[in-house]
C-alpha atoms as a printed R data frame, in Angstrom:
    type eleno elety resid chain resno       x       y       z
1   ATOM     1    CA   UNK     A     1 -45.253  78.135 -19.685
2   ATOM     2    CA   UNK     A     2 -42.956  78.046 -23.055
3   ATOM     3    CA   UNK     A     3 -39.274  78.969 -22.084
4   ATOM     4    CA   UNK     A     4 -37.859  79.874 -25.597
5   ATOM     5    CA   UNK     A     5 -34.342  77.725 -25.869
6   ATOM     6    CA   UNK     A     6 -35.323  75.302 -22.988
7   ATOM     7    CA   UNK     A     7 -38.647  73.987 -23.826
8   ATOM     8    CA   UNK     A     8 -42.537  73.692 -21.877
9   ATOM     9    CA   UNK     A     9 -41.951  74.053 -17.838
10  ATOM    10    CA   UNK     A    10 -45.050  72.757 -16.078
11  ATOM    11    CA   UNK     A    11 -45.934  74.340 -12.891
12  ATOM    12    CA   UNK     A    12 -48.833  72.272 -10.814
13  ATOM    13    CA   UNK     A    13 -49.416  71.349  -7.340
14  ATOM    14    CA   UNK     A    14 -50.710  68.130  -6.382
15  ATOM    15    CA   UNK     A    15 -54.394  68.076  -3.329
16  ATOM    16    CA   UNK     A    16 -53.540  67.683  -0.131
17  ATOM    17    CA   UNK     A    17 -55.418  64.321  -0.286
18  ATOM    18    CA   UNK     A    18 -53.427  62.957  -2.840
19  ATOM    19    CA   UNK     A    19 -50.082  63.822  -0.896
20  ATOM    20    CA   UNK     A    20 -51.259  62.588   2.306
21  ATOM    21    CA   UNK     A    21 -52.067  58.906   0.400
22  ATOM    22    CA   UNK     A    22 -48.568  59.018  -0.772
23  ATOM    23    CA   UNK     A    23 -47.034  60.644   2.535
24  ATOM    24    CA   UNK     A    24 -49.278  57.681   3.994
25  ATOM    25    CA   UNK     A    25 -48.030  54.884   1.482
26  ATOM    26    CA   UNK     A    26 -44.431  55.975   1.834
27  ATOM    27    CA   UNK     A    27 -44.429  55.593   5.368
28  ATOM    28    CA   UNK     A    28 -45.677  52.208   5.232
29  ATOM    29    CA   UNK     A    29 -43.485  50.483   2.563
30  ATOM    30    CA   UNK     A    30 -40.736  52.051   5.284
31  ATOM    31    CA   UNK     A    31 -42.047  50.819   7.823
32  ATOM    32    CA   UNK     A    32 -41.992  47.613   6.319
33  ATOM    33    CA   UNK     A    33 -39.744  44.542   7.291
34  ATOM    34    CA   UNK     A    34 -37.874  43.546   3.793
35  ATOM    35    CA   UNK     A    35 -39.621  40.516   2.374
36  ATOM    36    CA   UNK     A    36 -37.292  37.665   1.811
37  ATOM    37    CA   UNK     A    37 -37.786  35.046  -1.003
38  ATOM    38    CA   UNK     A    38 -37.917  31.638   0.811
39  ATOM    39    CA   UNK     A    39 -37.193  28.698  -1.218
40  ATOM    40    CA   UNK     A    40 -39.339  25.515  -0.220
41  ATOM    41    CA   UNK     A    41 -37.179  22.476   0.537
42  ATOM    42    CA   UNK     A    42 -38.758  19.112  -0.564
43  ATOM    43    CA   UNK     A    43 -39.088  16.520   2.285
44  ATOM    44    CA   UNK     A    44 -36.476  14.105   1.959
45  ATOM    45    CA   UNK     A    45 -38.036  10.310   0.573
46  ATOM    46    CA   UNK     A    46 -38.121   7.503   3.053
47  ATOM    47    CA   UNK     A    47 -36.807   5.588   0.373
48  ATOM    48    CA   UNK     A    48 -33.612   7.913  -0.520
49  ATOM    49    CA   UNK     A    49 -33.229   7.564   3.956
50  ATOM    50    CA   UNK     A    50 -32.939   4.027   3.663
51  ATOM    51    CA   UNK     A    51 -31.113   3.687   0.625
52  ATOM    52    CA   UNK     A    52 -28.038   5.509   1.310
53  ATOM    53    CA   UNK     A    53 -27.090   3.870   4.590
54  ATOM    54    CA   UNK     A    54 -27.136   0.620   3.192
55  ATOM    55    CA   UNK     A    55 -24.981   1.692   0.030
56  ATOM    56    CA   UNK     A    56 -22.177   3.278   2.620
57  ATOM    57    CA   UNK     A    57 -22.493  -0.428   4.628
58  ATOM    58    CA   UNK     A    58 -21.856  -2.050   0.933
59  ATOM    59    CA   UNK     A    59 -19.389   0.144   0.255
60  ATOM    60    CA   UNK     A    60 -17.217  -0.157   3.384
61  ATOM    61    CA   UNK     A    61 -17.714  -4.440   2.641
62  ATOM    62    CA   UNK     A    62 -16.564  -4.110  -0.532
63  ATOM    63    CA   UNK     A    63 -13.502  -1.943   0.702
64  ATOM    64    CA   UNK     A    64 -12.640  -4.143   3.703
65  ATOM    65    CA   UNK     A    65 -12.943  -7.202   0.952
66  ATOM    66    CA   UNK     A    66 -10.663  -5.346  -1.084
67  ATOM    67    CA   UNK     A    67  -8.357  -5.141   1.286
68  ATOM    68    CA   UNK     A    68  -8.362  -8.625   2.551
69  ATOM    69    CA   UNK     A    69  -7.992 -10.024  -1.511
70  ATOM    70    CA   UNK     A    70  -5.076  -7.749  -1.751
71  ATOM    71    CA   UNK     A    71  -3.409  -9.551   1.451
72  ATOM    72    CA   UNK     A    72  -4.004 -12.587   0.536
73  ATOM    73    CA   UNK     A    73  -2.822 -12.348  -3.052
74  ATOM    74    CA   UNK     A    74   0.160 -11.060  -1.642
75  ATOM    75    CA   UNK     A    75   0.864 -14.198   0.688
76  ATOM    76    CA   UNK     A    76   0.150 -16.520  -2.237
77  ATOM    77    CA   UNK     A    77   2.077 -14.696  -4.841
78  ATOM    78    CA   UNK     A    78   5.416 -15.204  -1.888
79  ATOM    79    CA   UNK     A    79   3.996 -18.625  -1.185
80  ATOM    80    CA   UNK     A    80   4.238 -19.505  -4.951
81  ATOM    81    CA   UNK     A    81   7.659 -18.101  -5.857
82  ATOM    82    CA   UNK     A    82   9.216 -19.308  -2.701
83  ATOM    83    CA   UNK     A    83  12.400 -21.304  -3.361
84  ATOM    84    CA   UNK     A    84  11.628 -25.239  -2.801
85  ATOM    85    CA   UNK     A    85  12.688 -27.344   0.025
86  ATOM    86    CA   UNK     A    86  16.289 -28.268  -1.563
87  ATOM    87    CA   UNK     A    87  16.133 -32.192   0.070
88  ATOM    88    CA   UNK     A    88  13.055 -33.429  -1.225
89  ATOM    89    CA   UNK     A    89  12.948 -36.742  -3.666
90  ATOM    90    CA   UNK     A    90   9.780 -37.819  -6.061
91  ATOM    91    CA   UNK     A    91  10.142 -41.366  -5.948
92  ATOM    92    CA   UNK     A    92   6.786 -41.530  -8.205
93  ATOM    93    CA   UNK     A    93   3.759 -39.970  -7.796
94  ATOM    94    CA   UNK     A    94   2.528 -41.679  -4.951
95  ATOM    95    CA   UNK     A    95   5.612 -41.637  -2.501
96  ATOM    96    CA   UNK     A    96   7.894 -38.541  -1.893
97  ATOM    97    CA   UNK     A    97  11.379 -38.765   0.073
98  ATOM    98    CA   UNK     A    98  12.782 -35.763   1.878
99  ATOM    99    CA   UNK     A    99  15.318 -34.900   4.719
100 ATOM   100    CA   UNK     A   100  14.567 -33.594   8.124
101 ATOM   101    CA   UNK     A   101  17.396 -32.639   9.992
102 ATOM   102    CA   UNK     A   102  19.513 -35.841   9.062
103 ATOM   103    CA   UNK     A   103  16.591 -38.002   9.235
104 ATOM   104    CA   UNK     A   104  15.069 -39.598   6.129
105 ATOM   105    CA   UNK     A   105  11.157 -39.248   5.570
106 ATOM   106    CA   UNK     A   106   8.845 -40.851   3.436
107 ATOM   107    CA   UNK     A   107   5.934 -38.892   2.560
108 ATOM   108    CA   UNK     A   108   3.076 -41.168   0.704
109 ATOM   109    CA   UNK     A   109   0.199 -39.025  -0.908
110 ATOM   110    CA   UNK     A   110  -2.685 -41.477  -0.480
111 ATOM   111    CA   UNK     A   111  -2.696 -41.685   2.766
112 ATOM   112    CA   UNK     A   112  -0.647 -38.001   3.880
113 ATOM   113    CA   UNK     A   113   1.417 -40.213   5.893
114 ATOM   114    CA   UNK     A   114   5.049 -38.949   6.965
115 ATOM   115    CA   UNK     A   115   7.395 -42.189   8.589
116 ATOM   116    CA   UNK     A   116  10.540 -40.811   9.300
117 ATOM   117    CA   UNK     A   117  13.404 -43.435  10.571
């Protein structure tokens, strides 16, 4: 039918079969549980299991290494700008005098022998 100003208006009705398969096809897609998307994880590699474990033992070796250079270096550094015994001789290279609560030492190299008198 041809409305003049508004344009064609159709005017049908649909079978009952046809609205039954879409009552019928409506109620089903409701009736539906939501399908979800699932995402597949890939199993983990028995080489990727073993590898990190052994990295996080390197890693806390290196650390506790670390550590125990960083001690050290510290004791040596002291050790190495310590101020000197002030009552020790060189006689020459072999032989080295020094004083020990009042008592005189001699110290030879060679041998690491300490006489004291």
């Amino acid at each position: 039918m041809n409305e003049p100003g508004v344009g064609y208006s159709l005017n049908f009705t649909l079978l009952d079969e046809q609205r039954e398969v879409e009552e019928k096809v409506a109620f089903e897609n409701s009736a539906k549980p939501k399908t979800i998307n699932y995402v597949e994880a890939k199993p983990v590699d028995l080489k990727l299991k073993l590898i990190v474990p052994v990295l996080i033992v390197l890693t806390m070796f290196n650390l506790s290494s670390a550590i125990e250079a960083s001690y050290y270096s510290h004791q040596f550094m002291s050790a190495f700008f310590a101020t000197p015994y002030p009552n020790v001789k060189q006689i020459d290279e072999n032989n080295i005098s020094l004083v020990i609560d009042n008592n005189e030492c001699h110290y030879t190299k060679n041998t690491q022998l300490l006489r004291c008198q």
